[in-house]
C-alpha positions as CSV (number, residue, x, y, z in Angstrom):
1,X,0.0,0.0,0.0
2,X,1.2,3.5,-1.0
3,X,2.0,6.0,1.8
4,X,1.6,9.5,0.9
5,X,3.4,12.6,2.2
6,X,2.1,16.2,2.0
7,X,4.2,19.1,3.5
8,X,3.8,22.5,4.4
9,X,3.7,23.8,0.8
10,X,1.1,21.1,-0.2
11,X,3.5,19.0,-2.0
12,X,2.0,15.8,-2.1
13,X,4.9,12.7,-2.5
14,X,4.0,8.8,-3.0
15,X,6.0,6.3,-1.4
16,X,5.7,2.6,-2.7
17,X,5.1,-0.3,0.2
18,X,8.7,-0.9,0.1
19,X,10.0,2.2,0.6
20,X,11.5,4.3,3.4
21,X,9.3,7.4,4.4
22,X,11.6,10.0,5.5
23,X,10.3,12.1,8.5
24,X,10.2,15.8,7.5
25,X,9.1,18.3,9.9
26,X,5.4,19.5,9.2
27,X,5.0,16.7,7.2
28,X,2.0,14.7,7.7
29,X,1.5,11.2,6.2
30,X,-1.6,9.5,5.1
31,X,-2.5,5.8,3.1
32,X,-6.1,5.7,2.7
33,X,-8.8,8.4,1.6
34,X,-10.2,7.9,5.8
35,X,-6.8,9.3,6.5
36,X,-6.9,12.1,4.2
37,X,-9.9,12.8,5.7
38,X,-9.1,12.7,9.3
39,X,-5.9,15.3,8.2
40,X,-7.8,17.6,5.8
41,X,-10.3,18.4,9.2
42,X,-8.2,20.4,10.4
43,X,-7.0,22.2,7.1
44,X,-9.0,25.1,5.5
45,X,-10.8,25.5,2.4
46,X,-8.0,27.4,0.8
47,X,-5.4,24.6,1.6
48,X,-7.9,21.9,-0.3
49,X,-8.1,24.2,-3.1
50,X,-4.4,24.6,-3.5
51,X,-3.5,21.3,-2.9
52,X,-6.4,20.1,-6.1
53,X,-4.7,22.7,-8.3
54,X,-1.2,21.8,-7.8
55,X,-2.6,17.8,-8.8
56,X,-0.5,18.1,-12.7
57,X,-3.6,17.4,-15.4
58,X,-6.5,18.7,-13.3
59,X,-8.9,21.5,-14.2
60,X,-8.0,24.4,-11.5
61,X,-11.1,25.6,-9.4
62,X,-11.8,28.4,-7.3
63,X,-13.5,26.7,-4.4
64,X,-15.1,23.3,-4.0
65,X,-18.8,23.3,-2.4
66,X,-17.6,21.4,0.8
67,X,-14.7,19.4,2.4
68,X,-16.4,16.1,1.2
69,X,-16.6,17.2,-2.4
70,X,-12.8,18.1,-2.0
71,X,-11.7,15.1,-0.4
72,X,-13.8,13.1,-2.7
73,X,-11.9,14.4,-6.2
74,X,-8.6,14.8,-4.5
75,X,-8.0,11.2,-3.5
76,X,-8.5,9.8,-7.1
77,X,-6.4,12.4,-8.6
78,X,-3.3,11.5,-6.4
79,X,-3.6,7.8,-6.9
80,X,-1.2,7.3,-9.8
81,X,1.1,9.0,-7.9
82,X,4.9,7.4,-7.5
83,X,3.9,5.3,-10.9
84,X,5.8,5.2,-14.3
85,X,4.0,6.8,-16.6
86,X,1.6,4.8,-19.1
87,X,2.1,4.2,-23.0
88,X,-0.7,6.3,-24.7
89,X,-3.3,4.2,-26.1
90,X,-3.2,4.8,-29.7
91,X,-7.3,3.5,-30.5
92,X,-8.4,5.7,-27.7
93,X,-6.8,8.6,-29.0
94,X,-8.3,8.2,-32.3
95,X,-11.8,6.8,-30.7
96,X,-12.1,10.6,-28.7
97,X,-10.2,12.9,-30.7
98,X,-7.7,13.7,-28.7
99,X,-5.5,11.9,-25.8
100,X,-6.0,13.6,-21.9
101,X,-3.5,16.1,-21.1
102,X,0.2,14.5,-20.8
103,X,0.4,15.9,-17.2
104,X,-2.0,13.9,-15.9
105,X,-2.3,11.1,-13.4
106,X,-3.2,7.7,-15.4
107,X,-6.9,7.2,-15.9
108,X,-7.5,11.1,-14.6
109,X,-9.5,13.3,-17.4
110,X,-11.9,15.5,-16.3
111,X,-13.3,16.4,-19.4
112,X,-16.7,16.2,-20.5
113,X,-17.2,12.6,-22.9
114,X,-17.9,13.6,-26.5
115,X,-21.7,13.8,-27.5
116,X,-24.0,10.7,-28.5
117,X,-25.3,11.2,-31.7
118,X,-28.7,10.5,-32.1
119,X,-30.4,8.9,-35.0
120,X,-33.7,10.7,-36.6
121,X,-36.7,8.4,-35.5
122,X,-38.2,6.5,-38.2
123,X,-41.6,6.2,-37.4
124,X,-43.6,5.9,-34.5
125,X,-44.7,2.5,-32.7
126,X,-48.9,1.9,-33.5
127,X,-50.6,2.4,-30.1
128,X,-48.0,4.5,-28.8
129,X,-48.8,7.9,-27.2
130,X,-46.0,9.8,-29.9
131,X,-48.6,7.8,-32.8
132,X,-51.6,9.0,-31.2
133,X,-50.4,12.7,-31.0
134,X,-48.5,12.3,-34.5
135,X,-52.7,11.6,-35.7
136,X,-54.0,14.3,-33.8
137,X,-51.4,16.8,-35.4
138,X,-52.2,14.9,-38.8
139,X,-55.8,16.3,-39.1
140,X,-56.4,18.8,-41.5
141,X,-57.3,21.7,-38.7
142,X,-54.4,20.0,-35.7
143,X,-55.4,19.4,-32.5
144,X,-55.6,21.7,-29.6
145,X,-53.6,21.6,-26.7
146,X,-56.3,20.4,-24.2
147,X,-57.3,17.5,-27.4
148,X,-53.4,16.4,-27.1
149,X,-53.8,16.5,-22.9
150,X,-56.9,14.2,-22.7
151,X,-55.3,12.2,-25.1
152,X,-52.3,11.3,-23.4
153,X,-52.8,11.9,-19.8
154,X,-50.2,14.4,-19.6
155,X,-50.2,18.2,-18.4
156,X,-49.8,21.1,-20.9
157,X,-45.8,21.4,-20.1
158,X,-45.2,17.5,-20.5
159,X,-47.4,18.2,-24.1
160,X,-45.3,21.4,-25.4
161,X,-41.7,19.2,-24.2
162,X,-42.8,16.6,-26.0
163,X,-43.6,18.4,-29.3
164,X,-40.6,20.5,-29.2
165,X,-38.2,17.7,-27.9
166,X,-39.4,14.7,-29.3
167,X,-41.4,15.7,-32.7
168,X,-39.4,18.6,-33.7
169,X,-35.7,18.0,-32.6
170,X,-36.0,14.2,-32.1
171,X,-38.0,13.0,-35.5
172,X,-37.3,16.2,-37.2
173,X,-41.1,17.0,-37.8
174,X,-42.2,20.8,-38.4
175,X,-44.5,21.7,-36.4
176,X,-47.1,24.3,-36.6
177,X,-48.3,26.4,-33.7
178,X,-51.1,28.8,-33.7
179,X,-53.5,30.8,-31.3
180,X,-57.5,30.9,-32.9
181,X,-59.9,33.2,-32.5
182,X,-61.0,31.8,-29.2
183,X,-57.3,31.6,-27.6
184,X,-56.8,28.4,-27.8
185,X,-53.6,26.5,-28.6
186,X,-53.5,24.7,-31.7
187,X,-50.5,22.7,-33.2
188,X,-50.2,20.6,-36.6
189,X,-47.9,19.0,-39.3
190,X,-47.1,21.4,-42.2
């Protein structure tokens, strides 16, 4: 088991299971994340947030939310510490673009994954409540929004969601919106 060594100026040093720790004064010496804990009680916030940005390969912050959510992302990020660097893995750099920064710690990218790409709907299942509304819109004069709501079961902000989500980003429908004479809502396939 790793021991790990921070000093005064928040420099954080891994020692193998083998090795000699050296006794440094101020130094204070920790192998598990409970023991990071137990130490970091008595720290501030500042000292958490120095000792995260120092961490080679992380994105700096300003302040972390509480001591848990510090302690939490800090212990990962010094795990690979003490190890020989690993060989870049050729497939995942051309699977995501890009490999993680070169600084950082081995399995450590805080970055956010790349986008699923979504496939345009086809067409929707028979009975379901997308081919019931997909109908309703299909009539020559649309259907209202309170036609769409007893239909469905849903409430008039589940309804427009839907439309807007599912039928016009999702299937890549265009759909119509209107007010009539009367004020109500009506909606239907051009």
């Amino acid at each position: 088991m790793k021991t790990f060594v921070i000093d005064r100026e928040n420099n954080i040093t891994a020692f193998g299971a083998g090795q000699q720790v050296p006794k440094t004064e101020g130094a204070e010496s920790f192998k598990s994340s409970d023991a990071l804990g137990k130490l970091a009680a008595n720290w501030s916030a500042g000292r958490l947030v120095e000792i995260w940005n120092s961490v080679p390969g992380v994105i700096p912050v300003k302040k972390f939310r509480d001591r848990k959510t510090a302690l939490r992302r800090i212990w990962p990020a010094i795990q690979g510490r003490g190890e020989p660097a690993k060989k870049p893995n050729v497939a995942a750099e051309r699977l995501h673009g890009a490999l993680a920064p070169a600084k950082s710690a081995p399995g450590m990218a805080f970055s956010k994954p790349a986008p699923k790409r979504q496939q345009k709907a086809s067409a929707p299942r028979d009975g379901s409540k997308t081919a019931k509304i997909k109908a309703l819109l299909e009539r020559p004069k649309g259907a209202t929004l309170d036609e769409i709501m007893k239909a469905t079961g849903w409430q008039a902000h589940s309804v427009r969601g839907f439309i807007s989500a599912v039928l016009g980003k999702r299937m890549g429908l265009d759909v119509q919106s209107a007010r009539r004479d009367d004020g109500a809502r009506v909606y239907s396939l051009s």
